[in-house]
C-alpha positions as CSV (number, residue, x, y, z in Angstrom):
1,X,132.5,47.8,40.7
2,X,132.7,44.0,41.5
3,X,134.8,44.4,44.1
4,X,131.8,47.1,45.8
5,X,129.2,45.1,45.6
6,X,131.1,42.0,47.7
7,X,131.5,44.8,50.5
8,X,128.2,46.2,50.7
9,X,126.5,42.4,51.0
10,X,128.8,41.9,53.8
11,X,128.2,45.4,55.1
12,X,124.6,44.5,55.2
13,X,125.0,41.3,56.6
14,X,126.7,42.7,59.3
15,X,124.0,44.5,60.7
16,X,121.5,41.3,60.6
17,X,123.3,39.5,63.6
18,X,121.0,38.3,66.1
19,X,121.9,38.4,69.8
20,X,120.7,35.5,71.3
21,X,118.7,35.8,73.8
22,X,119.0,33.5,77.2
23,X,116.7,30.6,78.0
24,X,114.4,31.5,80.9
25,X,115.0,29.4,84.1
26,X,115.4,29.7,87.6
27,X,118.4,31.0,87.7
28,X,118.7,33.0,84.9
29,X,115.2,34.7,86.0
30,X,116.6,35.2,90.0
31,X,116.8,38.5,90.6
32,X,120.1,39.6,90.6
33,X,121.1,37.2,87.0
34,X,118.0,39.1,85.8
35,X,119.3,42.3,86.2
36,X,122.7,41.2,85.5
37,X,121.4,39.7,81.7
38,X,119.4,42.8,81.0
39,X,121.8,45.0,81.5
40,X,124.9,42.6,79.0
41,X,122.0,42.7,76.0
42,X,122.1,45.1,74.1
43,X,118.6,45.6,71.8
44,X,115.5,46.9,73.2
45,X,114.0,43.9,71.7
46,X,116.1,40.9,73.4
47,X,115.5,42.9,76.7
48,X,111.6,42.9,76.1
49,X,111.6,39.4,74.9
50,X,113.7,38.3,78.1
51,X,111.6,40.5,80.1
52,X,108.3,38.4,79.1
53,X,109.8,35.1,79.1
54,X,110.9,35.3,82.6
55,X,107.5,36.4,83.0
56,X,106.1,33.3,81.0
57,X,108.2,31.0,83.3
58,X,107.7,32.5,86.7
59,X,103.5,32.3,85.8
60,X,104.2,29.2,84.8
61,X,106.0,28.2,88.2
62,X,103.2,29.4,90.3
63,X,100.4,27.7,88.4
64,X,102.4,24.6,89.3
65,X,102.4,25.5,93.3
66,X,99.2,24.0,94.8
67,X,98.6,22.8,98.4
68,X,95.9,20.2,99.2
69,X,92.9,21.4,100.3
70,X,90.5,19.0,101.9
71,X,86.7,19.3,101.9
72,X,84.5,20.0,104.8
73,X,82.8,17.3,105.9
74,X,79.4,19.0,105.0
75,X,80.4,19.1,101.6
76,X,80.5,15.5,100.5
């Protein structure tokens, strides 16, 4: 019996591994290393929370895109 319960606790353990998820970034988020890294994980859940963190960081990219845009004259 004490030489079960060792095996189930490491049985159990087993199945608590987390995958690790990549950082989002420009390259990691291009479109073919996206594809590529969704496809390598395996959960549902890392591919969902890749998904939305290349989401998070290509929103973020645009909101920091601005051009200059000079008032009429009338305006001021």
């Amino acid at each position: 019996m004490k030489k079960v319960i060792p095996l189930v606790a490491a049985v159990a353990l087993l199945g608590c591994e987390q995958e690790t998820v990549p950082e989002a970034s420009a390259i990691t988020c291009s479109p073919v290393a996206f594809q590529q890294t969704i496809s390598e994980l395996s959960r549902e859940s890392s591919r969902k929370a890749f998904t939305e963190a290349c989401r998070s960081f290509e929103k973020a990219q645009r909101m920091r895109e601005w051009e200059f845009e000079p008032s009429s004259p009338g305006r001021y």
